[in-house]
C-alpha positions, -999 to 999 in steps of 0.1 A, spaced: 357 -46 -481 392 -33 -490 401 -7 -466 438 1 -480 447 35 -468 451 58 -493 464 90 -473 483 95 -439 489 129 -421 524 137 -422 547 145 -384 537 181 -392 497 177 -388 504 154 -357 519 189 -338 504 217 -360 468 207 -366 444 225 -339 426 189 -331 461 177 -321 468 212 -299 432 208 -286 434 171 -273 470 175 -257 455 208 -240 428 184 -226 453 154 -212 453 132 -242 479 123 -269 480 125 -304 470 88 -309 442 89 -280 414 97 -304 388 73 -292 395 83 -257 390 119 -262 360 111 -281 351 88 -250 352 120 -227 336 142 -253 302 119 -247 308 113 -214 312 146 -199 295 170 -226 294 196 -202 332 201 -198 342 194 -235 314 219 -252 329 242 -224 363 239 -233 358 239 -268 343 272 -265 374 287 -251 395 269 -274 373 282 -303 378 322 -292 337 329 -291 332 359 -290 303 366 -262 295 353 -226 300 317 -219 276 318 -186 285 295 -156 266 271 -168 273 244 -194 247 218 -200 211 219 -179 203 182 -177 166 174 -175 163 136 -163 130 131 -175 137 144 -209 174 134 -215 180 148 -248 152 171 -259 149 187 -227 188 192 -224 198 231 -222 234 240 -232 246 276 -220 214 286 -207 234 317 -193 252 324 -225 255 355 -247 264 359 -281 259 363 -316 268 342 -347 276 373 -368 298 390 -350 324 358 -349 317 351 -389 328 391 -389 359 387 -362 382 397 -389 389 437 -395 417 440 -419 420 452 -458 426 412 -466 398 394 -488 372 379 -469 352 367 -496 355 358 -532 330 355 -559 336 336 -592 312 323 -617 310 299 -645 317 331 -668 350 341 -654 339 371 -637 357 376 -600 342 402 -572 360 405 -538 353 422 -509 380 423 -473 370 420 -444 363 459 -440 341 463 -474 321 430 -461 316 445 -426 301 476 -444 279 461 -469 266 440 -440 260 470 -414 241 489 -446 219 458 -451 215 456 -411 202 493 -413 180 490 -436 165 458 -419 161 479 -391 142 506 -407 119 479 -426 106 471 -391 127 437 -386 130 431 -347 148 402 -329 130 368 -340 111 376 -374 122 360 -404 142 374 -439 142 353 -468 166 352 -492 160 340 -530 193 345 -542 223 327 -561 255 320 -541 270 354 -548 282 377 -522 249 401 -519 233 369 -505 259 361 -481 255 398 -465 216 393 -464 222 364 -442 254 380 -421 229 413 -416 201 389 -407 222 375 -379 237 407 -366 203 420 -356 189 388 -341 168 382 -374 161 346 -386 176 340 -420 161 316 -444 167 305 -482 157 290 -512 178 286 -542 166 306 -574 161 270 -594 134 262 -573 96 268 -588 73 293 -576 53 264 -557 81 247 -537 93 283 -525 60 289 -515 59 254 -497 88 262 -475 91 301 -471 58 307 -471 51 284 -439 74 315 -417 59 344 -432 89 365 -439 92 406 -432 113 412 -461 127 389 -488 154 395 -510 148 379 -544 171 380 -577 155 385 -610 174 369 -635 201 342 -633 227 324 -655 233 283 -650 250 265 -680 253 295 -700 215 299 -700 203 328 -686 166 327 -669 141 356 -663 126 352 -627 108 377 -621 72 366 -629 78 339 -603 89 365 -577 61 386 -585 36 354 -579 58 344 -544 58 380 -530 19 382 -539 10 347 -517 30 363 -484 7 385 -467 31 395 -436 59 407 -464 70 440 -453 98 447 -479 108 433 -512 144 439 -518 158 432 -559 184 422 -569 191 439 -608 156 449 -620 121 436 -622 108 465 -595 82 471 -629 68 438 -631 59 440 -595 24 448 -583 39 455 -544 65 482 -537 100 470 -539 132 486 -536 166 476 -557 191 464 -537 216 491 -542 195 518 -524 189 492 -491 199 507 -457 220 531 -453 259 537 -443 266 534 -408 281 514 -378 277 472 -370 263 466 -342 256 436 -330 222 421 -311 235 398 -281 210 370 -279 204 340 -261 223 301 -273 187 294 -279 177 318 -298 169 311 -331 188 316 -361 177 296 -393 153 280 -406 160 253 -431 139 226 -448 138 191 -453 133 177 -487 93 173 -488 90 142 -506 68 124 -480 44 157 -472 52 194 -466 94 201 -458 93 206 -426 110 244 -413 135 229 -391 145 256 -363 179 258 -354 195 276 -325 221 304 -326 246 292 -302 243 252 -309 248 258 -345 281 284 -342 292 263 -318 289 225 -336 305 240 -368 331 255 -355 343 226 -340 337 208 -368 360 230 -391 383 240 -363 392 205 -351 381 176 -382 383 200 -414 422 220 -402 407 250 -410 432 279 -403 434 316 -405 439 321 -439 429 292 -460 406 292 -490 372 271 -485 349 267 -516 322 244 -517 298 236 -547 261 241 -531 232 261 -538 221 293 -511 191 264 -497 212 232 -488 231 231 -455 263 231 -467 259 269 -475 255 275 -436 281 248 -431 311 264 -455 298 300 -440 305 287 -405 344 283 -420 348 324 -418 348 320 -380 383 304 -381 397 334 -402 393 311 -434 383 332 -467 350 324 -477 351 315 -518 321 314 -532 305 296 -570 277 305 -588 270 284 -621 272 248 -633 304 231 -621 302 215 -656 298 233 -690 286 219 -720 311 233 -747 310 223 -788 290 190 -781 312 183 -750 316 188 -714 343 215 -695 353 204 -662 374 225 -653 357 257 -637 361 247 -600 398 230 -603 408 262 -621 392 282 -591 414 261 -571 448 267 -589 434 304 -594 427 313 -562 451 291 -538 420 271 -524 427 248 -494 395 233 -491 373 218 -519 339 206 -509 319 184 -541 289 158 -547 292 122 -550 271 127 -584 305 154 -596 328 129 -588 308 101 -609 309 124 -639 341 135 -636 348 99 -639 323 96 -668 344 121 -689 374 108 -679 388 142 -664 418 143 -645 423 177 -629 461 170 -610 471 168 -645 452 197 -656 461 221 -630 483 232 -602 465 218 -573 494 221 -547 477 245 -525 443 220 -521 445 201 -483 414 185 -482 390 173 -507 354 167 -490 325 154 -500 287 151 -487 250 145 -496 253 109 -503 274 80 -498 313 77 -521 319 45 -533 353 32 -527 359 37 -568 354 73 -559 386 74 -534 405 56 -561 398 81 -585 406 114 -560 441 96 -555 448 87 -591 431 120 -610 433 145 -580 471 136 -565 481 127 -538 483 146 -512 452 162 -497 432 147 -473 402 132 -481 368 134 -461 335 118 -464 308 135 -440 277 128 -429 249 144 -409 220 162 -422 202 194 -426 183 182 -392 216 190 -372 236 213 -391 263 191 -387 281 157 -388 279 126 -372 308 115 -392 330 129 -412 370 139 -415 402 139 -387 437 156 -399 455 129 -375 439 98 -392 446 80 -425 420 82 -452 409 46 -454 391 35 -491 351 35 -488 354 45 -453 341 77 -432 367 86 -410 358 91 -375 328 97 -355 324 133 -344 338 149 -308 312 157 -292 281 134 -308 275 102 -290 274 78 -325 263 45 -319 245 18 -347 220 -6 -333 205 -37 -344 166 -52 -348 169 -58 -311 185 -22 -302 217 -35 -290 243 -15 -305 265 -33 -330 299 -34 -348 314 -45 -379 275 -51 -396 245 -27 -406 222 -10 -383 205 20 -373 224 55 -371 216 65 -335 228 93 -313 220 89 -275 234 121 -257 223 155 -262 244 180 -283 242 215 -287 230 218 -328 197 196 -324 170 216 -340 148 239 -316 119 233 -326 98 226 -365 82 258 -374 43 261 -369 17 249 -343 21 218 -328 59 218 -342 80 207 -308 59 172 -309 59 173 -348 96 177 -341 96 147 -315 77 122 -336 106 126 -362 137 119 -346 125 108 -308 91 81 -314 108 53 -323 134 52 -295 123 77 -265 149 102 -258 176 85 -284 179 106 -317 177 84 -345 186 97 -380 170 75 -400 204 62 -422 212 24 -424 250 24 -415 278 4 -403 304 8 -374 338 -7 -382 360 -21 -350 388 8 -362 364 33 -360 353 36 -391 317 35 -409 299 30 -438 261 48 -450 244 25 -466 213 48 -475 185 60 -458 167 37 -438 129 41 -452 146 30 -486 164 5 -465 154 -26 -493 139 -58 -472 145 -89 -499 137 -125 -479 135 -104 -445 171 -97 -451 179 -59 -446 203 -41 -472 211 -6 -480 208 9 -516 242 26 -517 257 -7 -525 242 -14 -555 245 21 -570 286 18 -565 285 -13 -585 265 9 -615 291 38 -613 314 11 -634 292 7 -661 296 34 -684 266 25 -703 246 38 -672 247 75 -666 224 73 -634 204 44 -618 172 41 -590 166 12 -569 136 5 -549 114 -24 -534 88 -36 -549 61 -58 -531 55 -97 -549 40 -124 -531 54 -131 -495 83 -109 -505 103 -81 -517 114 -80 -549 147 -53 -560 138 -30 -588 168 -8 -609 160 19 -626 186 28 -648 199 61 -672 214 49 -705 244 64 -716 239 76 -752 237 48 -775 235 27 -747 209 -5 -750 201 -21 -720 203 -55 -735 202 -93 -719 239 -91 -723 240 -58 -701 213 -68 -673 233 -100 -670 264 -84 -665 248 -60 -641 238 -89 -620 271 -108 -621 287 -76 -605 263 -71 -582 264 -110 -570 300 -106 -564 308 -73 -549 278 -73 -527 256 -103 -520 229 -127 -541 201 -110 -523 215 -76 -533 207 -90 -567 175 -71 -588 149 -91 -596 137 -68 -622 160 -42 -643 143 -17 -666 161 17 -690 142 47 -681 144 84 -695 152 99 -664 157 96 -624 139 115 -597 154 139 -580 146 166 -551 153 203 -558 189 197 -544 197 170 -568 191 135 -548 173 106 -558 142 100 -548 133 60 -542 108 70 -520 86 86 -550 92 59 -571 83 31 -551 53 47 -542 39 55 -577 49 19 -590 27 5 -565 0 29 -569 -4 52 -544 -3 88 -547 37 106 -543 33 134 -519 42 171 -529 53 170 -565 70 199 -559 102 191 -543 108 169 -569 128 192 -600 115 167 -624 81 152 -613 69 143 -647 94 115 -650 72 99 -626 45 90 -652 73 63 -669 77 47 -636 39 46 -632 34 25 -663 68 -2 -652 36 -26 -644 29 -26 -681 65 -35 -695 86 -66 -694 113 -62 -671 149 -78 -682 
């Protein structure tokens, strides 16, 4: 694979950039990475420690760092068991008339509130939690766009020791229910009517149904109106709490926080339970130190209020950053075309520093041929990031043709499990084409083999085998700590694995290839889907694709689904074509066996395919809850693939 660099940090970010301050201050030079990373595994204790002071934290560090239990290596490790603190109070470390956070939306409109109007709003919204009955522990929901009323619902939350948990308005009534209805929330704070691609949608039937099915709600807070479509008490959000001072609940590094969800394609999401302190604590260092995140800088990213990367660009306020926040479609459909342009005009608008996207933008950006350095006045942007899925090396050539030049580029990757990275960004490395950058201070990355010796330079299994302070706490509901074990623990006892398919490069480096269960298996011969979907992005007569095994005789055989472009035919011509490319920029076994046009792809609530589903209903069994997916009656199409001829 061509691994050209495409960026270098300049002689400024060597000295300036807090990772480079942070490893000197710890006895290693600029160019020590792997070393410092060495230590950061070996002695966890002493680097969580000192990144704590280096980070500011505002609480009480304890005298102890790590509590080791032999017999339970990593689930029964205890960081800080001594420590004090609480996440909101450090988001809120600011106190000044500066902006703290901006809101835009696909309509133009701007809101902003500094750092003393946000620090109000929040203590009003604390108050009135209080008064609603909300002690330390019990949960507030939140079904609310990315606006700034949501991010003070989940700031108040925090401050009084509350666990905050979300779903994006787009979800249905049923896949709410399916994941905030497993906590049983004491108040929820739902918006009734929302706008995405100029349409604007009435929710407030569906609230109505999700506040009736949660017998333990306490309080239903609204956002606009609705309150007379309701057949439970509610309250608007306007006439919430009640002026007053922010105080602050200290709590334990344990204490929970949040509750997210997995995706729910294979059974119920899980309610992952995260932990106040291991979560502040991992992000920090992960903005701080591998995103150059500095008092002052402008961090949008493009994500709905129920993925992680909400709590992950939240997390960016606790290094003084301003918190820029996007509600709408990041593309508009204008006189029979497509506008780009809303979140590079943000950028140029509003002196953004950091731009977080999808894979999936960056494909149709490419699509539509957009090129946003020559649209715009980008010159305040210094990093470019990127998460969800893998980037195809076509995708860094684009950034430093259409974007410019000079920011920095990362590819991260973790996962909702850990509220964090395993790999992702450095400000002292050069941004290599295809390639994540580093492995993460602090997380013990390794990638093993069918024999579970860990390997370089070809694929394996994503592995982490120390403890570290943002694995979850527990799932949510009875039985959840061994629900929780089975998941990331049973197939290697005491070593996380993440379930991606990924490769360690000899430069430190790595590749995702996909998720292991849709790890494809042709002639024995293990292979992740990510490379074959690069080699689609460069058709433009597919707009999306799926691939998936399928089980022949003594075999494996690939299966790709793919999206047409309008007027697009998938012809002889064009399946032939697909399998030269694939031949010669992957491998002959990467190579479908059977190629088919279909309406439409899977995808989860959050917008990623689903091979999972589609393998399953092709070969007959039944896809388990339909109601992650946001478009589960594509599946009957795939259902009926048995009956057509595949080119």
């Amino acid at each position: 694979m061509d691994r050209s660099v495409l960026w270098r940090p300049d002689a400024a970010a060597l000295r300036e950039t807090a990772l480079a301050r942070f490893a000197q201050e710890n006895g290693f030079g600029v160019a020590e990475y792997e070393s410092l990373h060495a230590w950061s595994i070996a002695d966890p204790a002493a680097f969580w420690s000192r990144l704590w002071d280096f980070a500011g934290i505002k609480g009480e560090k304890g005298s102890v760092a790590l509590h080791r239990d032999p017999a339970a290596w990593m689930t029964g490790a205890r960081f800080f068991p001594e420590a004090r603190l609480n996440m909101a109070e450090n988001l809120l470390a600011r106190a000044d008339a500066a902006q703290a956070v901006i809101e835009l939306d696909e309509s133009g409109n701007r809101r902003a509130l500094s750092a003393d109007q946000l620090r109000a709003e929040v203590a009003r919204v604390a108050r009135g939690l209080r008064a609603a009955g909300v002690v330390k522990g019990d949960r507030v929901a939140a079904i609310l766009p990315n606006r700034i009323d949501c991010l003070v619902t989940l700031l108040a939350s925090l401050a009084i020791g509350a666990v905050w948990t979300s779903c994006s308005p787009d979800f249905g009534a049923a896949a709410i229910l399916d994941r905030i209805g497993q906590v049983q929330p004491k108040v929820l704070f739902a918006q009734t009517r929302v706008t995405y691609g100029g349409k604007s949608v009435d929710l407030t039937s569906r609230i109505a149904e999700i506040a009736g099915q949660i017998p333990e709600l306490g309080a239903l807070v609204l956002v606009g109106s609705g309150a007379e479509a309701m057949d439970r008490p509610s309250i608007l959000w306007e006439a919430f709490g009640s002026p007053g001072a922010l105080d602050f609940a200290p709590l334990a590094f344990d204490d929970p926080c949040y509750i997210l969800y997995t995706s729910g394609t294979t059974g119920a999401p899980k309610a992952i339970v995260h932990r106040t302190g291991g979560v502040l604590l991992q992000k920090l260092k992960e903005h701080l130190l591998h995103g150059d995140v500095r008092p002052g800088d402008r961090f949008l990213w493009y994500t709905n209020t129920a993925w992680m990367m909400y709590h992950w660009v939240v997390a960016s306020m606790g290094c003084g950053a301003t918190l820029v926040l996007y509600d709408g479609a990041p593309i508009l459909k204008r006189d029979g075309g497509y506008e780009c342009g809303p979140l590079w005009r943000a950028v140029e608008a509003e002196g953004i520093t950091h731009l977080g996207i999808s894979p999936k933008y960056l494909s149709t950006l490419m699509e539509q041929g957009y090129r946003p350095g020559a649209e715009h006045d980008l010159s305040s942007l210094r990093w470019l990031m990127s998460a969800g899925s893998p980037v195809s090396p076509d995708q860094y050539d684009w950034i430093y043709d259409a974007v410019g030049k000079h920011p920095g580029f990362a590819s991260i990757s973790g996962g909702t499990e850990i509220m964090g990275c395993f790999l992702l960004g450095s400000p002292l490395h050069p941004v290599k084409r295809g390639q994540l950058t580093v492995k993460a201070l602090g997380m013990a990355v390794n990638v093993l083999d069918e024999r579970g010796a860990p390997v370089r330079g070809r694929p394996g299994e994503l592995v982490c085998t120390e403890p570290f302070p943002s694995m979850p706490a527990t799932f949510w509901g009875e039985g959840g700590a061994a629900r929780y074990r089975k998941s990331y623990f049973a197939d290697r006892p005491e070593i996380w694995t993440h379930g991606d398919h990924a490769t360690l490069n000899i430069d430190g480096t790595a590749v995702i290839h996909g998720r292991s269960d849709c790890t494809l298996n042709p002639g024995g011969v293990r292979i992740g889907t990510a490379d074959i979907y690069n080699v689609c992005q460069k058709f433009p007569e597919l707009t999306d694709a799926l691939v998936f095994g399928r089980a022949v005789p003594g075999d494996e055989e690939i299966v790709l689904c793919v999206k047409l472009a309008e007027a697009a035919d998938l012809t002889p011509d064009l399946a032939q074509a697909i399998r030269s490319r694939v031949r010669a920029e992957c491998s002959p076994r990467h190579v479908p066996g059977a190629i088919y046009a279909v309406a439409d792809i899977p995808m989860t609530v959050n917008g990623k395919r689903v091979e999972g589903a589609a393998r399953s209903i092709v070969a007959g069994q039944v896809v388990a809850n339909l109601a992650s997916l946001a478009n589960a009656d594509c599946l009957a199409e795939y259902a009926a693939l048995s009956e057509r001829t595949a080119l």
